[in-house]
C-alpha distance (Angstrom), angle and dihedral (degrees) to the residues before:
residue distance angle dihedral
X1 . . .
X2 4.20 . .
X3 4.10 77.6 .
X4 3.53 92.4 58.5
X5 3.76 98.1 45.0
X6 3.94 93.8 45.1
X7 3.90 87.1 54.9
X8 3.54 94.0 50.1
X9 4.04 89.7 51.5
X10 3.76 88.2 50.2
X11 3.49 91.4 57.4
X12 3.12 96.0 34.4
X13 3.86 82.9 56.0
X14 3.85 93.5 45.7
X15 3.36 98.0 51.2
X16 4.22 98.1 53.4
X17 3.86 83.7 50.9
X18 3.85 95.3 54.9
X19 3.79 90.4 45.2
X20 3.21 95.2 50.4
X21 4.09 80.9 50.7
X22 3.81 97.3 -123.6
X23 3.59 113.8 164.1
X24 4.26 121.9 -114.5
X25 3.83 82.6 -97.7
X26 3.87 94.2 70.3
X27 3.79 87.2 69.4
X28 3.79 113.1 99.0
X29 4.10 111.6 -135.5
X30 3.54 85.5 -95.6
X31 3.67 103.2 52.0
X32 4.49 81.8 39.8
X33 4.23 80.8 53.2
X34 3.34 98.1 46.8
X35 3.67 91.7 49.8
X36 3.71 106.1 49.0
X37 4.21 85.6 41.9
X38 4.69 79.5 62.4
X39 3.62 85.7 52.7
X40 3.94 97.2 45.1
X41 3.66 86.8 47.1
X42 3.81 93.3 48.5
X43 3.94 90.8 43.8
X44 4.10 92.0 47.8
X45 4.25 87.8 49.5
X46 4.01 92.3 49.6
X47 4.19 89.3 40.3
X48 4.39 78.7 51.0
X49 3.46 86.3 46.7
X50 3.32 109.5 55.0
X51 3.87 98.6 31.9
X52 4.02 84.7 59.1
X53 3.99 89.2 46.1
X54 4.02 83.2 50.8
X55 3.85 93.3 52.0
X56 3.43 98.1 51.3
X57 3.78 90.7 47.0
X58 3.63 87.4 57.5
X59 3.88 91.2 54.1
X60 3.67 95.6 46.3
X61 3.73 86.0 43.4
X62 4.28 95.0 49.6
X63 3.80 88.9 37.9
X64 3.97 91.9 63.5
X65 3.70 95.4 41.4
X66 3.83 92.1 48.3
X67 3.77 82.4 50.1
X68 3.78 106.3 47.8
X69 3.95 86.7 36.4
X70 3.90 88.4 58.0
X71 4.10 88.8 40.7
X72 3.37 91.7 54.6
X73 3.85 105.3 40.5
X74 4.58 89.1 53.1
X75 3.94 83.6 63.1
């Protein structure tokens, strides 16, 4: 859970420095690190996301032609 909380204080952090309209340049390295890693993790969930979502499409997809195939070849 100390992941969860230091996210939370990062955004926390990020968003007081955009409403106080302070440019990306106001971020230390840090705070500019810790930013882009939320987006890489974001990115790397959706990219695990939709490669799953493509798998099972490919089952569902191989499971009715191995089923009309077999259908069709008994008649």
């Amino acid at each position: 859970m100390p992941e969860v909380k230091e996210t939370e204080r990062v955004a926390e952090l990020i968003a007081e420095k955009l409403a106080a309209r302070l440019g990306a340049c106001a971020f230390s390295p840090a705070e500019q690190e810790a930013v882009k890693d939320l987006l890489r993790t974001k990115r790397n969930a959706v990219r695990t996301f939709l490669w799953i979502c493509g798998a099972v499409m490919l089952w569902v997809l191989k499971d009715a032609y191995v089923y009309l195939a077999s259908h069709l070849a008994l008649k």
